[in-house]
C-alpha angles and dihedrals in degrees: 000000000000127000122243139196116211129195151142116233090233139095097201109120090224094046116174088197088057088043084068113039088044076063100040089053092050089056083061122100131172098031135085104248126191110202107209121197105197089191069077093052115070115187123185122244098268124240138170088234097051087045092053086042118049090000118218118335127249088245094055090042085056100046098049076054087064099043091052088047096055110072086201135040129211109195128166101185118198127219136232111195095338098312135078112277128272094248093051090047092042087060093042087055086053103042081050094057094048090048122007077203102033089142102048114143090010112131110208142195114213126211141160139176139177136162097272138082093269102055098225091305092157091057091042098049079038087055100031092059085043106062112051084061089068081047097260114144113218105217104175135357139196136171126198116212136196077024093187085054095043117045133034137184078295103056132242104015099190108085085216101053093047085054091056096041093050086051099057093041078052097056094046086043091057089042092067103070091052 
C-alpha cells in the first residue's frame, strides 16, 4: 500500500481540475490517499525579498512534508491562457526554493483538464517538462478535454475517455511497485 498526495493545481473554489482528481482518488483502492484542496492553501506571491525577509512559511514547510511523504503524486493541473496558472506556478517557485529536489524519488500522474477541446494540453506539456527538473518521474499522463460535456457527478461520461483514463491511473498505479 503506498501512500499518495492528490491535488489540482488550482486555487478556484469550483475547480474543474479538483472536480477530477477528486474523481480520479475515489477510483484507488489499496493505497492511503491525502485529497488536497489548494483553494485551502494560500500561498503568498514569492519574492526574493519576502523569502530573505520572513524565509519559507510554516504552510509551505508543511506541504513540501506531505509531498515527501507521498511516494506518488497525483496532480491535474488547469490552464490560464495556455499555461499553468499563476497560483500553481507561484508554489512550485516556493517549494523550489525550499528545496531545488523537493520531488526525488516521487513518482507522479499527470493530468489536466479545461473547458476546450484541448483539455488544458499547454499546462500539461508546461508542467510535464517542469517536473522532472525538481526530480519528479512522470509515469502516466491524461487530459480530459471539453471537461462540462464530458463528465458529470459521476465522473468521466465518454466510454472512451474513462477507458483511457483507467488506463493511465493503471499505469501509475503499476509504477508504483517497481
Amino acid at each position: 500500500m503506498a501512500a499518495l498526495l492528490a491535488l489540482a493545481g488550482s486555487n478556484s473554489s469550483t475547480s474543474i481540475n479538483y472536480k477530477l482528481i477528486k474523481h480520479t482518488a475515489s477510483l484507488v483502492k489499496d493505497h492511503d490517499i491525502e485529497l488536497l484542496n489548494m483553494a485551502e492553501h494560500p500561498f503568498p506571491l514569492f519574492s526574493a525579498d519576502l523569502e530573505k525577509a520572513e524565509g519559507y512559511s510554516d504552510a509551505l514547510v508543511d506541504f513540501k512534508a506531505k509531498i515527501n511523504r507521498a511516494e506518488g503524486l497525483m496532480l491535474s493541473v488547469n490552464e490560464h491562457n495556455g499555461n499553468p496558472s499563476a497560483y500553481f506556478k507561484n508554489v512550485l517557485d516556493w517549494l523550489s526554493r525550499l528545496d531545488r529536489n523537493f520531488l526525488e524519488g516521487t513518482k507522479i500522474f499527470l493530468m489536466s483538464t479545461s473547458g476546450g477541446k484541448r483539455g488544458g494540453k499547454g499546462s500539461f506539456t508546461v508542467i510535464e517538462n517542469m517536473l522532472p527538473r525538481f526530480g519528479g518521474e512522470i509515469t502516466a499522463g491524461f487530459s480530459l478535454p471539453s471537461f462540462y460535456d464530458n463528465f458529470d457527478d459521476e465522473g468521466i461520461v465518454d466510454e472512451a475517455l474513462q477507458m483511457e483514463h483507467r488506463k493511465a491511473l493503471d499505469a501509475f498505479l503499476d509504477s508504483l511497485n517497481s
